[in-house]
N, C-alpha and C positions, 0 to 999 in steps of 0.2 A: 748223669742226667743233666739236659738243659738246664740251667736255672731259671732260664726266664720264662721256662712254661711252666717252674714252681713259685712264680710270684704270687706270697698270700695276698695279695690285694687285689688278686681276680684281673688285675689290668697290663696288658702286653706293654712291657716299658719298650718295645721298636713305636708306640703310638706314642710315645711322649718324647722321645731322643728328639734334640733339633737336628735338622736336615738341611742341608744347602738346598734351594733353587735349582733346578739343572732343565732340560733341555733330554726328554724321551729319544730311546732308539727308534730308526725308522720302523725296526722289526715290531717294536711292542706295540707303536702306534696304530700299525696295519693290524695287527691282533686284537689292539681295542676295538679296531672299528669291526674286525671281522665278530667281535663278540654282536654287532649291533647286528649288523646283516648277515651275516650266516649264522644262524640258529641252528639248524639241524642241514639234511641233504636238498632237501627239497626247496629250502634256500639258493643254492647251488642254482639248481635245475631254473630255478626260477630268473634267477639274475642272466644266467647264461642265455633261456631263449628269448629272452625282451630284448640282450643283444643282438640275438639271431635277428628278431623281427625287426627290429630298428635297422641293421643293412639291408631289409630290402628281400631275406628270403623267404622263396614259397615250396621249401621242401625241408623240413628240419627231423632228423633223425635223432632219437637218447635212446642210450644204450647206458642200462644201470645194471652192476654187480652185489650183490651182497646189499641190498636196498640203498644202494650210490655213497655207504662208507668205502667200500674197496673199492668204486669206481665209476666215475660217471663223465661219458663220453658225448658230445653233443655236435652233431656233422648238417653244416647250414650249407646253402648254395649263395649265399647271399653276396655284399660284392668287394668282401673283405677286405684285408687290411695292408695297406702299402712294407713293403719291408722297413723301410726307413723310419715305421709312424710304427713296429710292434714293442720297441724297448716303451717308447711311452704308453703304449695300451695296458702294459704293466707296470706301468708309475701310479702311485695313489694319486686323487687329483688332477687326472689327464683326462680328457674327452674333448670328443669333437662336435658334440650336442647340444653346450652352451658356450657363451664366451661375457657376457655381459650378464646386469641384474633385468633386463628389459627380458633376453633369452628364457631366465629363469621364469620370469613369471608367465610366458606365454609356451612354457615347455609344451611339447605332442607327441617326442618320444617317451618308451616305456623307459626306459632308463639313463639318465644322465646326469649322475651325484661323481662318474667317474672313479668309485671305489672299489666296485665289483670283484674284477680280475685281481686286482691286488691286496683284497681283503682273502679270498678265495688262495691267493698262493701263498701267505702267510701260514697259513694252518694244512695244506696239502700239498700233495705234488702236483704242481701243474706242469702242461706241456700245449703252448698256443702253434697251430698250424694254420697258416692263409696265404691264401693266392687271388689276385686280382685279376680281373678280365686283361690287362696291359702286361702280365709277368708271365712269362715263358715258363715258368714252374713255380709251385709252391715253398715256403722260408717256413722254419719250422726256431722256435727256440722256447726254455723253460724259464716259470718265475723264479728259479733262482738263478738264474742269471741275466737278469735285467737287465743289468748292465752291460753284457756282451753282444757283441752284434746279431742276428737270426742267421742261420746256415739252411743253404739250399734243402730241399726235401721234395715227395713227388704230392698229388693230392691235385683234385680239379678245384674249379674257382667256389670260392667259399672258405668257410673257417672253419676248424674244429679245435676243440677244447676239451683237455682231456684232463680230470681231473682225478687224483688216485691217493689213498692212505688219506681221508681227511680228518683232520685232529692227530695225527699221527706225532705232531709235537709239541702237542695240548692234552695230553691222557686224560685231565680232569674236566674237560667237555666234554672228551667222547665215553665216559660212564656216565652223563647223563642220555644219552641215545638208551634209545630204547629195541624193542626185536627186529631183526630184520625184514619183517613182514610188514612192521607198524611203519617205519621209518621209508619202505617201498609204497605203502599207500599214501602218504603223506607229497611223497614225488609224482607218484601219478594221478593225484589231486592235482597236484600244479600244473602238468600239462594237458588235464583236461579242461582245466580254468581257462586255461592261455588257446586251447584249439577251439572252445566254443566261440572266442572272443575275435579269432579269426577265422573263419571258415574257409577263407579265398586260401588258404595254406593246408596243404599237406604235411602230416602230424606222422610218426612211425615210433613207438615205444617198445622194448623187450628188456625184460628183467631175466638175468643169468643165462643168457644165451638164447631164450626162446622169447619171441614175439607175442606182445600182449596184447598191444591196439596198434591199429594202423585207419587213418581219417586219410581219404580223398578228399581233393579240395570239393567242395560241396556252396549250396546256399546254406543261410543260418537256419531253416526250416529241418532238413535234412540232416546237418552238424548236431544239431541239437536231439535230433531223433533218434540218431546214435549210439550218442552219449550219455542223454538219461533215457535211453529206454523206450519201447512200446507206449510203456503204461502213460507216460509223460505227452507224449506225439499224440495220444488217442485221445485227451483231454486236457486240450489247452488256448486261448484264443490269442489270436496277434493283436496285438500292442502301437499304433502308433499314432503320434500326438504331437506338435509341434507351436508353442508359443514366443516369440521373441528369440531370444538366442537360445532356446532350448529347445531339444527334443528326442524325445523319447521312443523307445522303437523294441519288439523284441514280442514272448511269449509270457504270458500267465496260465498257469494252471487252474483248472475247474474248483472250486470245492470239493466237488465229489472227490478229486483227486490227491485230497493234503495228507501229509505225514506226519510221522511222529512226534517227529524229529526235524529241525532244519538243516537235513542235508540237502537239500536240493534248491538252492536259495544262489543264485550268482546275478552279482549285480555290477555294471563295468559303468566307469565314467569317462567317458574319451578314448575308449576301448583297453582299458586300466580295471583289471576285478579288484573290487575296492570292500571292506567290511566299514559298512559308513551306518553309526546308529540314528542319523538322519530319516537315510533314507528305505531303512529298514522297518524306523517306523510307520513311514509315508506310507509304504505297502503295507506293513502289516493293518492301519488304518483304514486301510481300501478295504480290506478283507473282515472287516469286525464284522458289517450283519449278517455274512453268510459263511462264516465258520466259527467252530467251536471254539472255545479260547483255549483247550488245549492240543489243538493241531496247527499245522503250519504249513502254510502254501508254496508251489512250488511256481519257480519262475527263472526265465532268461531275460534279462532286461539291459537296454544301452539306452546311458541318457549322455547325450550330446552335447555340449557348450562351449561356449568361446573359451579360451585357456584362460585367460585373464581374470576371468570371475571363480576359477578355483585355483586351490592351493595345493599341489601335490607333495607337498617337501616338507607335512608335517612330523612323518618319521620316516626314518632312514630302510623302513623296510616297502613303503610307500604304498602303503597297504588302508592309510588312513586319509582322507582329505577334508577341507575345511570352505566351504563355500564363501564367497561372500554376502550373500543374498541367502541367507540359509530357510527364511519362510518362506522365502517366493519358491526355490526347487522343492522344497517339502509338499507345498499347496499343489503345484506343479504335477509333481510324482502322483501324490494321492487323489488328485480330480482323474489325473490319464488313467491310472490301474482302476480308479470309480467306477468311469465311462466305460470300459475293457467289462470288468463284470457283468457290466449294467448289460450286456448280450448273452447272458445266462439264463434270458427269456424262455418261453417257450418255442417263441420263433427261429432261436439260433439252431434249435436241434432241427429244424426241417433241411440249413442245409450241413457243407462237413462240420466237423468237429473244431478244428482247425481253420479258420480263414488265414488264407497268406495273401498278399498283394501277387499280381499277374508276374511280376517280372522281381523275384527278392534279389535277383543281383544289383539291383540299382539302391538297396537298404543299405544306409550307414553300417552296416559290420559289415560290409563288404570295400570300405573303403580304409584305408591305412591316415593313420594320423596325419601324413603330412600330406593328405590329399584333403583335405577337411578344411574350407573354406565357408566357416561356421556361419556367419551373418548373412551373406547373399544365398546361401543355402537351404535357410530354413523359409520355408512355404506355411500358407494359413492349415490347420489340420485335416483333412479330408474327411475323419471318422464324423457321426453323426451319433448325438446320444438319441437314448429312446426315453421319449418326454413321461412322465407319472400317466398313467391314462384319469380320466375322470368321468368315465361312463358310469353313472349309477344311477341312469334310470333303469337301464336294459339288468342292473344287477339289483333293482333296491327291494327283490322279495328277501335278500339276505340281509338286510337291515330293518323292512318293516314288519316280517315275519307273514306276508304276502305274495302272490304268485303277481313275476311282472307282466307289467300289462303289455301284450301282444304290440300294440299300436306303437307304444313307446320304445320297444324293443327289434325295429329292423324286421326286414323281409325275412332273415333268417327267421325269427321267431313266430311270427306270422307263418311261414312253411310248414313251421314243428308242429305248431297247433292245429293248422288244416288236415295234417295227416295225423296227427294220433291225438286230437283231440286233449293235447298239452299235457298224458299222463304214460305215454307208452313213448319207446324211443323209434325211432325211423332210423333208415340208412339212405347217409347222405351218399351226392354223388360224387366222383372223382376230384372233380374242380373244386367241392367245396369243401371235400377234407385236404385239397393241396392249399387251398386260403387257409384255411384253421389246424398250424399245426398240432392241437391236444385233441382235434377229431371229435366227437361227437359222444353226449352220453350215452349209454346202454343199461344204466340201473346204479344203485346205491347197496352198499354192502356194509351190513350192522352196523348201518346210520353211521359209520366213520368212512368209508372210502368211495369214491366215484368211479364206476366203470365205465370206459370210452374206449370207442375206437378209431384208429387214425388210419392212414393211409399203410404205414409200417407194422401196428398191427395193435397191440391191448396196449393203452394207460391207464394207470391207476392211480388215485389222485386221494391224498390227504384231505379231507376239506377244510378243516382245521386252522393246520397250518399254511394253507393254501390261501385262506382267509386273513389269516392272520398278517400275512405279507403282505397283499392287495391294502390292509388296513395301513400298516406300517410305515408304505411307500407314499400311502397318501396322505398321513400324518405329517410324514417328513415334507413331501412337497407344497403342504399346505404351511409348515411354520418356514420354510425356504425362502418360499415366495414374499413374505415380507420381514421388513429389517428387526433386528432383535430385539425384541421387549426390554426396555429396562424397568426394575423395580427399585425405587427410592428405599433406601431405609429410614425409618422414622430415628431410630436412632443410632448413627453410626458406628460401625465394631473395629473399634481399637485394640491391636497386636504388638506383643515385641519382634520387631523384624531385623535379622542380622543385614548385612554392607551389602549382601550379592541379592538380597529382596528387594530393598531401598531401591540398589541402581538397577534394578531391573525395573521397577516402576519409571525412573527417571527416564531411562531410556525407550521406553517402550511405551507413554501413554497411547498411542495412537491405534494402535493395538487393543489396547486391554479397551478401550473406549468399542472397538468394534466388538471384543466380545461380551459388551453389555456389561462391564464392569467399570467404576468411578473411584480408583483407589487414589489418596492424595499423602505423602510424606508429613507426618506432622513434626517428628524430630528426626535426628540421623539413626532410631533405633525404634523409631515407631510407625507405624501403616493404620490407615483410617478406611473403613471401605465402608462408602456413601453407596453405591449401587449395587445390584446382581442382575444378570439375566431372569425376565418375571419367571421362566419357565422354572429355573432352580430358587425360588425366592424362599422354599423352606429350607435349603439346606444350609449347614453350617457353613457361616459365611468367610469365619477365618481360614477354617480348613480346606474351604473349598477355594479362597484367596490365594493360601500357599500354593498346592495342586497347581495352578492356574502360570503364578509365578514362575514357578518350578520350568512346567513346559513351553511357557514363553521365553524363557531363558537356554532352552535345549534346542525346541524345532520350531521357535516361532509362531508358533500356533496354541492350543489348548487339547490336548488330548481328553484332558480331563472334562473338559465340560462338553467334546461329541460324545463319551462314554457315559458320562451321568443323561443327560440330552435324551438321547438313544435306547436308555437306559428302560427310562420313562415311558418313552413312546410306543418299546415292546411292550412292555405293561399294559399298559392301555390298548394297546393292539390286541392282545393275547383274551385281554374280556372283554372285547367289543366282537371279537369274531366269533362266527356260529360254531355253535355248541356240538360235541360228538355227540350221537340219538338224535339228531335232527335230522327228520324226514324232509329230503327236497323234491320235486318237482322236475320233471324233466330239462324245463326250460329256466329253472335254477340253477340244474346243474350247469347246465349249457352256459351260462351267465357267467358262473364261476370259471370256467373253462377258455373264457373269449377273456375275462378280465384280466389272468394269469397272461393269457397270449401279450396284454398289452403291458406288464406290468416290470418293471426293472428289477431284476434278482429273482426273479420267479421261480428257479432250481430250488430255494432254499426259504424255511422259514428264519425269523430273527433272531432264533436261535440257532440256526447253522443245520435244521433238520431237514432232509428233502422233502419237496411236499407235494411230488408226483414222480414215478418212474416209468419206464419202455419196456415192456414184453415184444420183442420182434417175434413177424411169423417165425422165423427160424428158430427161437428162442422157444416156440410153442411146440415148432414140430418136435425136436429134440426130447423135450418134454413126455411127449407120445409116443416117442420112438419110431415119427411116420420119416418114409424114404428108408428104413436100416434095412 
């Protein structure tokens, strides 16, 4: 028996022997690094097409065996690699993507740390094949011989990469792999990251022989309808925004449409799918009043910026990045996806589902990094939000508990009341249910729901939470509108605060002063807080201090105090809006119906409830079984 795995002392004496200094083999180095960047297969897959795509190709085939442990082949047209420049494509620390610290920091390719291939042939068989537009034939040689020259071979212009037995002489990674099935989804994750994020590119995948997905080049409307689905395509609005050096561009999903679960969440920055809890929260921020807080919205998003103001080289898997202006893109992100919602109106449903701009080839995912010419590129935004409406004279029978007055309430209402005497409903005509897309009342059903009809055929309308929204919006737009209340405290609340609270005040008063908060250092371990927003003036000022810290130290902004904010203002929404059993009025209803039209978020009450739906004729006929 060893001895020294019988040491009573519990302690491995190889940890306490002295050791010389020495200088690693090449091989273990490339092993460490491969421990960093290839994780499993779909590492692989990944490293290898942002090669693809960096030369320049728009046809990239993968071909995986056994979920890309036995084999994974990836065939680019792109404008491959000189024979003379392949020994070094497989040197660690070779590339032709940076050359200086300036290069580094204004990087645009998807990959260029230079480890890839030879992290990759450490742990596998590789076998590099490329031909260039200038070479009569394709040179063919493997990473274990590096060092030997490349030998002729046949193959059209382009590269392929054949990689086969990975971990093959690492056994104790490849028992952390898991089934073959699990470790194949995982890979075709990674190329449907990478084909949403290019469209202008032809995608071709097949697992053990048989073809799984194949993407024509396409616009990103089309890629994206594809790949997530019907259900994704049939409810979602486009996305574009543009301030300064940033901008923003791509698809959000309805409410109606979130899931479980966030799979369906890709976010790319400079056309790089990034897991950024930034800007994840930025979205998920847009999305608080009109969904649940336990679903999760679905979205295709590209935010745009100069290379210089982020940082891509915070891990080696490049999967994380680090802003420098991290409140300004988070602000950024979450006004754009704001405004994107804020057409969840009534009036978005009159036209498609879907708006795309007339010509989506001319959309940043259609252009390649090194085609990005970020500053003279970015234009003032086009989109236009849709302002809080404040019509309440035409609605204030639902506030004074009186029928509104004709006079004050439009020719529309005035019509209603000519013809039926302000208590029976009329049918309007053509034009006037194409101006009003929630159409016109038709009666009230057990004092909770409005019946209407529109051009497409029966809505039914929550009143409720229909009200309750109209309140909400205009709660919000009303404390919007002017600058944040502060409340003095009479006597200021003294905390023990550790080193990263301290310098987060130190750094950031300018901040916390705009969120209505007066925090001042009294020693190196203690916080004073002289003010609060008056709107939170009762809550706990410590606790609400931290919170506050907290987020201005992660996304530069206050999560915590739009969620408490917000919080509030549902509340007070919720009992300020009419009551279920409340008998309306024809031209109440109607009131309710034109205010929703003008009202931002109007699919959803502020708690993420719908608070009107669409019966189509055809939905009716179906119904009736009329036409079978």
């Amino acid at each position: 028996m060893n001895s020294l795995a019988t040491d009573p002392s519990g302690i491995n004496p190889l940890l306490t022997m002295p050791r010389p200094i020495q200088a690693l083999p090449d091989q273990l180095i490339s092993q460490i690094a491969a421990g960093e960047v290839i994780e499993r297969p779909s590492a692989v897959v990944k490293e290898l097409l942002e090669n693809a795509l960096d030369a320049g190709a728009t046809q990239i085939n993968v071909r995986l065996e056994q979920g890309g442990v036995k084999r994974i082949a990836i065939v680019d047209n792109g404008r491959g690699i000189p024979p003379d420049q392949m020994p070094l494509a497989l040197a660690r620390h070779a590339t032709s993507k940076i050359a200086t610290l300036n290069d580094l920091e204004s990087v645009l390719t998807l990959g260029f740390r230079g480890e890839a291939l030879a992290s990759i042939a450490s742990v596998a068989q590789l076998t590099l094949t490329s031909r260039t537009a200038e070479e009569a034939h394709a040179w063919e040689m493997s990473g274990a011989s590096a060092s030997i020259a490349p030998i002729p071979a046949s193959g059209a212009q382009g590269t392929t990469v054949d990689v086969s037995d990975l971990y093959f002489n690492t056994p104790a990674r490849r028992k952390f792999l898991k089934t073959e099935q699990t470790e194949f989804g995982h890979c075709a994750e990674v190329v449907r990251r990478i084909a949403l994020a290019r469209p202008d590119v032809s995608f071709s995948l097949s697992h053990n022989g048989k073809t799984v997905d194949h993407w024509n080049v396409a616009d990103i409307a089309k890629r994206s309808s594809h790949i997530l689905g019907n259900e994704f395509s049939a409810a979602r609005l486009y996305v574009e925004e543009a301030a300064g050096p940033l901008r923003l561009s791509g698809f959000v999903g309805l409410p109606t449409a979130s899931r479980v679960r966030a799979d369906c969440q890709y976010f790319y920055v400079n056309g790089r799918f990034v897991r950024d809890k930034l800007l994840t929260h930025a979205v998920r921020a847009a999305y608080q009043d009109v969904l649940h807080g336990d679903r999760y919205p679905s979205y295709v998003i590209r935010l745009d910026l100069d290379p210089t103001l982020v940082d891509v080289n915070v891990h080696p898997s490049k999967i994380e990045v680090r802003f420098r202006d991290s409140r300004g893109v988070h602000q950024f992100v979450f006004h754009a996806v704001s405004r994107a919602l804020a057409q969840t109106s009534a009036t978005a449903h009159g036209a498609a589902p879907a708006p795309v701009p007339a010509n989506p080839g001319a959309l940043p995912w259609m252009r390649t990094p090194q085609q990005a010419t970020f500053a003279s590129q970015f234009a003032p935004s086009t989109g236009s939000a849709h302002g809080v409406a404040q019509d309440l004279a035409s609605y204030g029978a639902l506030f004074s508990g009186m029928r509104a007055d004709p006079a004050e309430s439009g020719n529309l209402y005035r019509d209603a009341n000519a013809r039926t005497g302000g208590t029976t409903p009329w049918i309007a005509t053509g034009a006037e249910q194409d101006e009003h897309p929630l159409g016109f009342a038709l009666a009230q059903l057990h004092g909770i729901f409005v019946l209407a009809q529109n051009t497409r055929g029966l809505v039914l309308v929550d009143m409720h939470a229909a009200h309750e929204r109209i309140l909400y919006e205009e709660f919000k737009g009303a404390l919007d509108a002017d600058a944040v209340q502060v409340q003095p405290l009479l006597i200021p609340v003294t905390f023990h605060a550790d080193p990263i609270e301290t310098g987060t005040v130190e750094e950031h008063p300018e901040v916390l002063r705009s969120l209505g908060f007066d925090i001042t250092v009294l020693s190196p371990t203690t916080l004073a807080v002289r003010a609060v927003p008056a709107l939170l003036k009762n809550a706990d000022a410590q606790n609400l201090a931290r919170d506050v810290l907290r987020d201005v130290r992660e996304f530069g902004g206050s999560r915590v105090l739009l969620e408490r904010r917000n919080e509030m203002l549902g509340t007070l929404a919720c009992h300020t809006a009419v009551r279920a059993n409340r008998n309306l009025t024809i031209p109440e209803m109607n009131a309710l119906l034109r205010q929703m039209e003008m009202t931002e978020r109007a699919d959803q009450c502020n708690h993420g409830r719908p608070t009107w739906v669409q019966l189509a004729l055809t939905d009716l006929d179906r119904l009736f079984l009329r036409g079978q």
